[in-house]
C-alpha positions in Angstrom: 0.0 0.0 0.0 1.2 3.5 -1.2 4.1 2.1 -3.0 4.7 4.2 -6.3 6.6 2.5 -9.2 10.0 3.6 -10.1 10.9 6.2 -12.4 10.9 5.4 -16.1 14.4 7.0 -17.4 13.8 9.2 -20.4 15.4 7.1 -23.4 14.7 10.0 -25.8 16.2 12.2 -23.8 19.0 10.5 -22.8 20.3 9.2 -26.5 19.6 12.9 -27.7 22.3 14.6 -24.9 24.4 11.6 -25.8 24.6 13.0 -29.0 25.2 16.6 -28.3 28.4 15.4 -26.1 29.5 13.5 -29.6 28.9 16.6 -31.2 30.5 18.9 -28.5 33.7 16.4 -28.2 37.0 18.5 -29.6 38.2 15.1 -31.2 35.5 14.9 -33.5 34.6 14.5 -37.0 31.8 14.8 -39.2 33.2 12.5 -41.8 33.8 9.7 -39.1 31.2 7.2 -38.8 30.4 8.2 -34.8 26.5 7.2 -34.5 24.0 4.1 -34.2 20.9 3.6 -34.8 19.4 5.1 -31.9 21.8 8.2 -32.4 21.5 8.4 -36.0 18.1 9.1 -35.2 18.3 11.0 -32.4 20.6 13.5 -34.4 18.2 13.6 -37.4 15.2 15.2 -34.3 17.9 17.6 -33.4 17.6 18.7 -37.1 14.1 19.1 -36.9 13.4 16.0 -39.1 10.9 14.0 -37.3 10.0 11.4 -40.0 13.3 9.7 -39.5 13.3 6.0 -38.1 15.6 3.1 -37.5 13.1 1.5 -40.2 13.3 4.2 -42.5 17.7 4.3 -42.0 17.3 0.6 -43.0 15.3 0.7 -46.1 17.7 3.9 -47.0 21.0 1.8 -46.4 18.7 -1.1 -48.7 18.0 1.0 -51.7 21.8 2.5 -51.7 20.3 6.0 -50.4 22.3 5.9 -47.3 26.0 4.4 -46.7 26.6 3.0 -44.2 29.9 2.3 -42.5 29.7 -1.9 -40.7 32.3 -1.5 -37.6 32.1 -4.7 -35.5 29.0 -6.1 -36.5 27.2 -3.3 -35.9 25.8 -0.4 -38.2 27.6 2.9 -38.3 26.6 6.5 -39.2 28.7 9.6 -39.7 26.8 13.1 -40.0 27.9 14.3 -43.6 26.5 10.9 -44.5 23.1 11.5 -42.8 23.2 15.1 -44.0 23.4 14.0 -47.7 20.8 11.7 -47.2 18.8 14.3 -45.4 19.3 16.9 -48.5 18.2 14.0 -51.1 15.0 13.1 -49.4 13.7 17.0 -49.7 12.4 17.6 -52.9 10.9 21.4 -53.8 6.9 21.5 -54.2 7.8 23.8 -57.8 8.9 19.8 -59.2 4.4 19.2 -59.0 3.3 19.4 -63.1 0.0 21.1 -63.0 -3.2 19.1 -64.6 -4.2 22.0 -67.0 -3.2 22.7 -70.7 -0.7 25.6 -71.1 
């Protein structure tokens, strides 16, 4: 009775200062292949692109969209990499052909 269930750690919260001190760090390098899934993501959010997923970095690295860097098994991002892929993905509205005759 009146027991309250521990505190839930923010995950979100926690991977996106995790990447700000990968940003902050004096030793790094955009072109180095420095973030996970998780932080790939995590960093894309910081950019204010909020349709970014794990799913969505798989199916890019699947179609060639993305490169991806494999260190140890596991799948590697570097920023100038996500940033390309970012830029790709955005597409101007002018590229819409209009229905009518000219």
């Amino acid at each position: 009775m009146g027991r309250t269930a521990p505190a839930v750690p923010d995950v979100a919260a926690a991977t996106a200062n995790r990447v700000k001190n990968i940003l902050a760090a004096p030793e790094y390098d955009s072109e180095m292949p420095a973030f996970d899934n998780a932080h790939a993501v995590a960093l894309c959010r910081l950019w204010g692109v909020e349709t970014v997923t794990e799913r969505s970095l798989k199916f890019a690295v699947m179609e060639r969209n993305l490169a991806v860097h494999k260190i140890l098994g596991r799948w590697r991002w570097s920023e100038a990499d996500l940033r390309d892929w970012i830029k790709g993905m955005r597409r101007p509205a002018s590229t819409a052909t209009s229905g009518g005759a000219a």
